[in-house]
Every structure is written in structure tokens, then in C-alpha cells.
MARSE-64382 format. One record per residue (C-alpha): residue in one letter; x negated, y, z negated. Coordinates in steps of 0.05 Angstrom, whole numbers, plus 5000, padded with zeros to 4 digits. Layout:
! residues N
AXYZ ...
END
This chain:
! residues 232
X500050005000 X494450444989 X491250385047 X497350435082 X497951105048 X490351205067 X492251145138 X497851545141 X495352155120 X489352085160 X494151975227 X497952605197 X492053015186 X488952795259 X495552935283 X495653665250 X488753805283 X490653545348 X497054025349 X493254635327 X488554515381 X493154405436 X496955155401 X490355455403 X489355245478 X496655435496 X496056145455 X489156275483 X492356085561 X497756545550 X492857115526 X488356965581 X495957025624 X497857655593 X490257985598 X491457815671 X498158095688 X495858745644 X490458815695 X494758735752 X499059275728 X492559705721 X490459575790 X496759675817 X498560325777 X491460545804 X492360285873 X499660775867 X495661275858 X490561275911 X495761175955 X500261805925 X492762155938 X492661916008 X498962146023 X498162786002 X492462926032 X495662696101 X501263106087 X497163626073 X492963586145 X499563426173 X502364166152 X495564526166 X495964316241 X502264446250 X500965156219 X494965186262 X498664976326 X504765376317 X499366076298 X495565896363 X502065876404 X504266536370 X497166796392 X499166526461 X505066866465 X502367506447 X495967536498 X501467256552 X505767846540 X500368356543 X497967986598 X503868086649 X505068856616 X497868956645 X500268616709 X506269116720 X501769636705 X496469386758 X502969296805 X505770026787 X498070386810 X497769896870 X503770156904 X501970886883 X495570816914 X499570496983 X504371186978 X498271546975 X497171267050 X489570947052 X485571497018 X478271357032 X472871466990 X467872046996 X461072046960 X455672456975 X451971906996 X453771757063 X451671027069 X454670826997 X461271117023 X461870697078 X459570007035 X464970326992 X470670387052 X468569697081 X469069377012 X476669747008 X478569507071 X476568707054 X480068796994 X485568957026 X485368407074 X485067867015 X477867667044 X474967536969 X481466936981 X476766597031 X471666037006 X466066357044 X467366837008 X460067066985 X454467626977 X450967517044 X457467447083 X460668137062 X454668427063 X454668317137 X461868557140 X459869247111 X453469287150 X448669237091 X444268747053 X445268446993 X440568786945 X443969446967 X450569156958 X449268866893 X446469516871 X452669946899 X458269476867 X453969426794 X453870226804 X460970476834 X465269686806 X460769706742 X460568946757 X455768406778 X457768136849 X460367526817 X464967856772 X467368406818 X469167676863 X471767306806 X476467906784 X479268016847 X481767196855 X484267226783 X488367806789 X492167596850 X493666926819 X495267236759 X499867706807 X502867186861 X504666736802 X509667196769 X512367476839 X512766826883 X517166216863 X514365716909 X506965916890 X508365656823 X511065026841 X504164856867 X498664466829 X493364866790 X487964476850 X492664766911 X493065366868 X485365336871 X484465236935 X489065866962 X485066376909 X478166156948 X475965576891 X473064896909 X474564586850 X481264676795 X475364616734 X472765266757 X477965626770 X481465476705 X475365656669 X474566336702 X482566376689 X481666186620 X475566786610 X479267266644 X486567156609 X484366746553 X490266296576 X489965676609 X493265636684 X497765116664 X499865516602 X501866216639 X505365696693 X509865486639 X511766156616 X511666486681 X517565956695 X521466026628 X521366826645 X523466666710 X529266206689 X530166636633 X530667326660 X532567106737 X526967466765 X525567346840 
END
């Protein structure tokens, strides 16, 4: 009976270890469990908030170019307006100076007056429109040579020969553009091509330096006006 007794506690006692070992395992699982799902919720609470950040910020570049674009367009607008008020006015002196029936120009110098005349007279003829169109060729046409017309339009155009060429083309783009329908239903390269240009790329980018504009972009207004304000 005693060692029955003996036994018996011994199984209980085993059995009380055995328990509080397989308690300790389970609680130290489920604290290992909980650690765990506290760090997910860390992670994920930081993980929020780098996305909140990330959002922000995009919303933030979002709303700065779309301020940016919508200022540059305003800036558009503006240097468009001034640009066809400067056209009328351009318009306005041109057919004063056609009233005033071909006035030519008298300088004491007798030679520079007629480079001056001849220079009037291709001007008026559109020749700066033609792609040959260059120093040596109109200074045959004004019966001079080109270091003496380069030195008469820098004096009397205050220009460089290039400019005095490239100003000229631009301004009766910028001019047949607003004033003729079926000229702006052409394509910036056919456009090109009738203002004396081989190639769009340059002419856009002496368009752009002139106006500040590009072609395509005073196109586009030049037809709202139109549809707007049934000019033509």
C-alpha cells in the first residue's frame, strides 16, 4: 500500500511538471504570437504612414504643375494678345504708308538711297518669301555687294542681315495667319515652306524667339478668335 502511495504521488508530481511545461510552452507560443501580431501592427501603422507621406507629396507635385501649367498658359494668353494688338498696329501703318502712295527714301548718300529703294521694292514684292532668299542674291538685285549691304541694313534696319530676313518671314506669318482662313489650315512644315524655310524646326524656333509662342500655339488661338469673333 505504501508503495502504491509511493507511486502515485510520483505519477502526480511527474504529471504536474509535465502540465506546467506543456503551459509554459503554450503561454510562451502565444507571447511569441502576440509579440508578432504587435509588430505587424507597427509595420503596418508605419507602412500607413509612408504611404499618407507619399501621397501627399504626389498631391502636392500634382497641384504645383497644375499651378505651373495653368500660370504658363495665363502667360500665353497674355504675350498672344499683345502679340496680335502689335499686329493691328503693324497692319494700321502698313496701309498708311500704301495711302501715302510709294514714298521713296532720300538720304544724302546717293548710293545708300538706292540700296535703300531696291530693298523697299523686294519687300514689297514678298522676295525675303523665296528660299534663295540670301545676302549675295539681293545684293545683286540692288546692285551692290554684300559687305556694303550688310553695312547699310546694320546702319539704316539696325539689324544683322539675318535678322532684318528673319523679321520680315515672321511678321507675314504672324500677319497671313490671323487674316487668311485657309493659311491656317495648313501644317506648321507647308506653313514653312511658303515663309521661305527648309525645314518646320527652324522656322518654329525663329517663331518661337520672335513671339515667344510656339506656331502651333498662336494656330490654336488664331482659330478660337476666329470661331469666336467670326473674323474673316
Amino acid at each position: 500500500m505504501q508503495k502504491y502511495t509511493l507511486l502515485r504521488d510520483q505519477f502526480l508530481n511527474e504529471k504536474d511538471k509535465t502540465i506546467h511545461k506543456i503551459n509554459n510552452h503554450d503561454i510562451q507560443k502565444l507571447g511569441e504570437q502576440i509579440e508578432n501580431l504587435n509588430q505587424e501592427k507597427i509595420n503596418a501603422e508605419e507602412k500607413k504612414k509612408y504611404v499618407l507621406w507619399f501621397l501627399v507629396l504626389i498631391l502636392c507635385g500634382l497641384f504645383s504643375i497644375i499651378f505651373l501649367y495653368v500660370k504658363k498658359q495665363s502667360t500665353y494668353k497674355k504675350m498672344f494678345n499683345a502679340l496680335i494688338e502689335k499686329i493691328d498696329r503693324l497692319e494700321s501703318q502698313e496701309n498708311l504708308n500704301k495711302n501715302n502712295v510709294s514714298k521713296q527714301i532720300v538720304i544724302d548718300d546717293d548710293k545708300v538711297t538706292e540700296v535703300l529703294n531696291g530693298l523697299a521694292r523686294l519687300e514689297q514684292q514678298e522676295y525675303f518669301l523665296k528660299p534663295e532668299c540670301n545676302l549675295t542674291s539681293i545684293a545683286k538685285k540692288v546692285k551692290t555687294n554684300t559687305t556694303y549691304l550688310t553695312k547699310i541694313i546694320h546702319t539704316h534696319k539696325q539689324k544683322k542681315f539675318n535678322e532684318y530676313i528673319t523679321d520680315l518671314r515672321i511678321r507675314y506669318a504672324l500677319q497671313r495667319l490671323k487674316n487668311d482662313k485657309k493659311f491656317r489650315n495648313f501644317s506648321v512644315k507647308s506653313i514653312a515652306a511658303e515663309v521661305g524655310y527648309k525645314s518646320d524646326d527652324a522656322f518654329a524656333k525663329h517663331f518661337k524667339a520672335k513671339t515667344g509662342l510656339n506656331p502651333s500655339y498662336y494656330i490654336k488661338n488664331i482659330k478660337k478668335n476666329y470661331n469666336k469673333n467670326n473674323f474673316n
